[in-house]
Structure formats: C-alpha cells, structure tokens
C-alpha atoms as an extended CHARMM CRD file, in Angstrom:
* protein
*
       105  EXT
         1         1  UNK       CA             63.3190000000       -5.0100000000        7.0060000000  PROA      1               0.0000000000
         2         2  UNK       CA             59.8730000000       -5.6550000000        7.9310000000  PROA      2               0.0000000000
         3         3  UNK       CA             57.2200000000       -6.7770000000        5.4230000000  PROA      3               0.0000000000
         4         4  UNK       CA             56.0430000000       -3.3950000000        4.3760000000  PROA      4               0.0000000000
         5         5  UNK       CA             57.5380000000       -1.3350000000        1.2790000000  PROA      5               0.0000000000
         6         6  UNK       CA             60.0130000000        1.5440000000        1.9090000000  PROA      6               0.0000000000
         7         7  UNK       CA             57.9550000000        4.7160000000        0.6160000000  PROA      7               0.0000000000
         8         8  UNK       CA             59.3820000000        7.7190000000        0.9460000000  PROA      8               0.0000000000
         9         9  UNK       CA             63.9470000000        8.5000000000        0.1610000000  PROA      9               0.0000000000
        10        10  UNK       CA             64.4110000000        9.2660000000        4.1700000000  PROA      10              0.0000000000
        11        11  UNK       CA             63.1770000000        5.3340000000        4.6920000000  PROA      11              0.0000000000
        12        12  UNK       CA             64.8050000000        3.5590000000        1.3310000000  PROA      12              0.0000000000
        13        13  UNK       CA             68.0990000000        4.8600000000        2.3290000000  PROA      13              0.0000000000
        14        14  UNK       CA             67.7060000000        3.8980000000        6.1430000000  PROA      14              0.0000000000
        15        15  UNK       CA             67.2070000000        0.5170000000        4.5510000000  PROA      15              0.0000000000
        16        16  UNK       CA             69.4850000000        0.2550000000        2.1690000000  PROA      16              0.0000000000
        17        17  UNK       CA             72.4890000000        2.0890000000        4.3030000000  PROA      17              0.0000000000
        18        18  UNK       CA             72.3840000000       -1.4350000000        6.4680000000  PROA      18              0.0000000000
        19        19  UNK       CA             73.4210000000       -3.3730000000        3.3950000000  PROA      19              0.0000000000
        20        20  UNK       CA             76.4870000000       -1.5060000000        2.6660000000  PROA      20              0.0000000000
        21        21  UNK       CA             79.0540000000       -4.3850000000        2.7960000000  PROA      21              0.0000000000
        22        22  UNK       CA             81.5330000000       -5.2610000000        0.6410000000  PROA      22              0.0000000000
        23        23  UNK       CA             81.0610000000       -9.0150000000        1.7010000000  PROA      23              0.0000000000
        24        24  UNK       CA             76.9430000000       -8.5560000000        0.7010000000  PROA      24              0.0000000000
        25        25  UNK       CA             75.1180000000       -8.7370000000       -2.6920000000  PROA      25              0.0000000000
        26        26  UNK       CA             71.7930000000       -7.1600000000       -2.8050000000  PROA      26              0.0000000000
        27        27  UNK       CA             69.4440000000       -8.0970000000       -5.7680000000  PROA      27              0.0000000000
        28        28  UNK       CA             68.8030000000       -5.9890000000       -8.2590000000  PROA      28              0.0000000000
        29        29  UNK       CA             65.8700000000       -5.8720000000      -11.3870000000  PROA      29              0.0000000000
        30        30  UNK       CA             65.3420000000       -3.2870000000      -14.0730000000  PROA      30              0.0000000000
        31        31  UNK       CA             62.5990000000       -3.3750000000      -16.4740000000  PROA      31              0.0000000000
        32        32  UNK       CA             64.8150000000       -5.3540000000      -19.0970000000  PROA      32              0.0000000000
        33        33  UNK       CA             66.6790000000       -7.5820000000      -16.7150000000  PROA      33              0.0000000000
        34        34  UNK       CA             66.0460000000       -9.4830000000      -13.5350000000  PROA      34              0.0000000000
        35        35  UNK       CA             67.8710000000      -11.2990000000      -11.0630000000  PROA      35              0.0000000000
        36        36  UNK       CA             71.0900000000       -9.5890000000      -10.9130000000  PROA      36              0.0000000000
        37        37  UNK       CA             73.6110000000       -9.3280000000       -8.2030000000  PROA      37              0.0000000000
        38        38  UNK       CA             74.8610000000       -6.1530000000       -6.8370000000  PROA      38              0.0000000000
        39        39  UNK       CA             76.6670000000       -4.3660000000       -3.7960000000  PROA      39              0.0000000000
        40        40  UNK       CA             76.0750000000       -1.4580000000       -2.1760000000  PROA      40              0.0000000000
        41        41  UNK       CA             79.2450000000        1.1500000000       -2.2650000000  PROA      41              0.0000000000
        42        42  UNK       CA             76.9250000000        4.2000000000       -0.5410000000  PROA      42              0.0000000000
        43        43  UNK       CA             73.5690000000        5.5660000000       -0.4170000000  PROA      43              0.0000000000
        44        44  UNK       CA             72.3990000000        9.6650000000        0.5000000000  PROA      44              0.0000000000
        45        45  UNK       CA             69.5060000000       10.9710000000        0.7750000000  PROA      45              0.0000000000
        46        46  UNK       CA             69.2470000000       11.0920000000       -3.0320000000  PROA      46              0.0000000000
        47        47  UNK       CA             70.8340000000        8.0700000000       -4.9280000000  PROA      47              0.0000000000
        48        48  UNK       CA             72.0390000000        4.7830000000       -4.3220000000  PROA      48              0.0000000000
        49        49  UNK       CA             75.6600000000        3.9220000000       -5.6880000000  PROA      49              0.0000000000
        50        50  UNK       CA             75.4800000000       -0.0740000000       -6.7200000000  PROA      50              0.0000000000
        51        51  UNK       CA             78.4080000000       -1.9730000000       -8.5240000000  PROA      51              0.0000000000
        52        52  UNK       CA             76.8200000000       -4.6350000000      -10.5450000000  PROA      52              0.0000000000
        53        53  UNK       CA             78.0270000000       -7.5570000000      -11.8850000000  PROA      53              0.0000000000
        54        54  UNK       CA             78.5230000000       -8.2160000000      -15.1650000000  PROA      54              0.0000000000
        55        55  UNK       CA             79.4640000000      -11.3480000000      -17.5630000000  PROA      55              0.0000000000
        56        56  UNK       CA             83.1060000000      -10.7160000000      -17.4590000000  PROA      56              0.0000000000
        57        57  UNK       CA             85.1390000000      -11.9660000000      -14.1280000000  PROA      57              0.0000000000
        58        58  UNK       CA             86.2880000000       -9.0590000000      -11.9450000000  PROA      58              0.0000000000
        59        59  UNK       CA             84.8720000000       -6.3010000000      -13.6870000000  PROA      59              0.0000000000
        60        60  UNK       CA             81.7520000000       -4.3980000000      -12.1290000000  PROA      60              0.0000000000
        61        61  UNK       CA             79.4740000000       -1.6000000000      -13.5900000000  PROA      61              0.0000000000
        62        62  UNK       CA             79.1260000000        1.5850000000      -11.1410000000  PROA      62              0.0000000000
        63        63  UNK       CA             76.2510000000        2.9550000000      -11.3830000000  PROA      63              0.0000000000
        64        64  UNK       CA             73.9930000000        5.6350000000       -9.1230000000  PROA      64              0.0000000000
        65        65  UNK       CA             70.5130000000        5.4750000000       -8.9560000000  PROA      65              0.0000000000
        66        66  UNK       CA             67.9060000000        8.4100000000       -8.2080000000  PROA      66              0.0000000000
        67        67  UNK       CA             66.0220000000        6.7500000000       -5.0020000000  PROA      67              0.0000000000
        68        68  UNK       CA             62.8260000000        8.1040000000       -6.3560000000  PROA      68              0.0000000000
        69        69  UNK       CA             63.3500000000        5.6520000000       -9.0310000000  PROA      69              0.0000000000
        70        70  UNK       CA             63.8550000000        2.4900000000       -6.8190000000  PROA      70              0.0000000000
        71        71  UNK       CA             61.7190000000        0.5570000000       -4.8250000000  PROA      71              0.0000000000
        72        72  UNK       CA             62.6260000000       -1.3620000000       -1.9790000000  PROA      72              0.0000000000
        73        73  UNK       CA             61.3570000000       -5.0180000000       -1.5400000000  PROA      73              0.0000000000
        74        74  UNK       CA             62.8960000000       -8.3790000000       -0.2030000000  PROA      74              0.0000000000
        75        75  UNK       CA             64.3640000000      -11.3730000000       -1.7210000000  PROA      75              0.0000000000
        76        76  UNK       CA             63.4360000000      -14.5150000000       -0.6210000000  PROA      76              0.0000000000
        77        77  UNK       CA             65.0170000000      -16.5460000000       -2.9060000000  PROA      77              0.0000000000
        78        78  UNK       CA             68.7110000000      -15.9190000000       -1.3210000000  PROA      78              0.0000000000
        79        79  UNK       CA             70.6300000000      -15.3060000000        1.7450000000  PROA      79              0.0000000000
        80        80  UNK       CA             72.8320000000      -13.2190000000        2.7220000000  PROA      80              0.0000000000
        81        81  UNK       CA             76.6220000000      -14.1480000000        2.7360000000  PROA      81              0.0000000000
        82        82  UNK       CA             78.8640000000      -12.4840000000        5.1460000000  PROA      82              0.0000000000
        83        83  UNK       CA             80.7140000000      -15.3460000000        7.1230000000  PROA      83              0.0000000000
        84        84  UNK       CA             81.4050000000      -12.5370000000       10.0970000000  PROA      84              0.0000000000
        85        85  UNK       CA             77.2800000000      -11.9610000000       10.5250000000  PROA      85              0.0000000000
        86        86  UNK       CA             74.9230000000      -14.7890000000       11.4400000000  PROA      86              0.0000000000
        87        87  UNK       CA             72.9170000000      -16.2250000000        8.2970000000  PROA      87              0.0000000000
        88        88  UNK       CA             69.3940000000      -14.2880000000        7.0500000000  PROA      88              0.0000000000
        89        89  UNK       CA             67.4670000000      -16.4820000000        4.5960000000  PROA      89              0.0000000000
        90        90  UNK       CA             66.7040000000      -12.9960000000        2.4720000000  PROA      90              0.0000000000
        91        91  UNK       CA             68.7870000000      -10.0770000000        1.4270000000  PROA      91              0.0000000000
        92        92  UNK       CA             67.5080000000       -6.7720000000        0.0140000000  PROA      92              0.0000000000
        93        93  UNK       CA             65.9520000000       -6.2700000000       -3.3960000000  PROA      93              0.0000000000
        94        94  UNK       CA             65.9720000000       -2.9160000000       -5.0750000000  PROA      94              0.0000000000
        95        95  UNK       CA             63.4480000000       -2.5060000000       -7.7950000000  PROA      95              0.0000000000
        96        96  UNK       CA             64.8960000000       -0.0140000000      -10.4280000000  PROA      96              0.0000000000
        97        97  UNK       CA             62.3830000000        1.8380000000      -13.2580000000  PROA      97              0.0000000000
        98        98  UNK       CA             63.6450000000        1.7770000000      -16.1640000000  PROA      98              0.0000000000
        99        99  UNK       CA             66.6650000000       -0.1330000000      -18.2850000000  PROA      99              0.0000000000
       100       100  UNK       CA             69.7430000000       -0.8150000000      -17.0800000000  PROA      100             0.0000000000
       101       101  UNK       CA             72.5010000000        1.0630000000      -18.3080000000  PROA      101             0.0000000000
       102       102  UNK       CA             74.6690000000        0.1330000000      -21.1110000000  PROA      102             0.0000000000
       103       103  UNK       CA             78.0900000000       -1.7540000000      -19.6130000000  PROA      103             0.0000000000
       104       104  UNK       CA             80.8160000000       -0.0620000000      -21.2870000000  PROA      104             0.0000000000
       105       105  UNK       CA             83.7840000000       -2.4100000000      -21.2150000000  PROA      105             0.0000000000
C-alpha cells in the first residue's frame, strides 16, 4: 500500500482483499484497545470479516466490520510472516471506530 489513506469502501477492500491469508496477521485497534492481532477470513464491498485473537490459546473472535467504520493505515512496527512470500517490514493496520466487541467464550 502506498503512503496515502484508503478513502472510499471500493479502495479499503482492494487493500485489504491482498491480506487475506491464513498465514498473515493484520493489526487491528479499536477505541478501547490497541495493538491486537488479527486475520483476514474475507472482505466485500461492505464489511471486513477479521478473526481476532484473544487471551485464550486457539480460540479466535469472528467478527465483521462495516468498512465505513474502518480506516486503513500501515504498521510499521511488524512484518509480515508468511514463510512462502518474501519478507515486508509492515503489514496492514485497520483502524476500527468504536469498542471492540464483547468475546463470548
């Protein structure tokens, strides 16, 4: 992705469709927590699906976010980690409003 933001659904999804990987993380923050890992299961024209990780081992939280509600940014601060695809030194950082949703376990 280049340096500018994602604006409108048609581009955030034509981003976000390239990180659909189940060997990828993506980074995730809502307004009442930061820094948390996530893949991409699919992404329309109107929501992104993300499974997030949560404190317990092997359990995920699916979730689908409106893209008007996300904003598309960068992450500097990791790299991506699919052993089959040569190393970036940043992976994709969605930017949700709002809180995240309650994990039901």
């Amino acid at each position: 992705m280049e340096h500018r933001t994602a604006s409108n659904n048609e581009e955030k999804a034509a981003v976000i469709r390239k990180w659909i990987n189940p060997e990828e993380r993506v980074s995730v923050q809502f307004d009442d927590q930061r820094g948390l890992n996530a893949e991409v299961t699919g992404c329309s024209g109107q929501l992104v699906d993300l499974a997030l990780d949560t404190p317990v081992p092997h359990m995920r939280q699916e979730i689908s976010i409106p893209l008007s509600e996300v904003e598309v940014s960068e992450d500097l601060g990791h790299y991506t980690r699919d052993p089959d695809k040569p190393l970036k030194r940043k992976r994709l950082m969605l930017i949700i409003k709002g809180k995240r949703p309650a994990v039901v376990y």
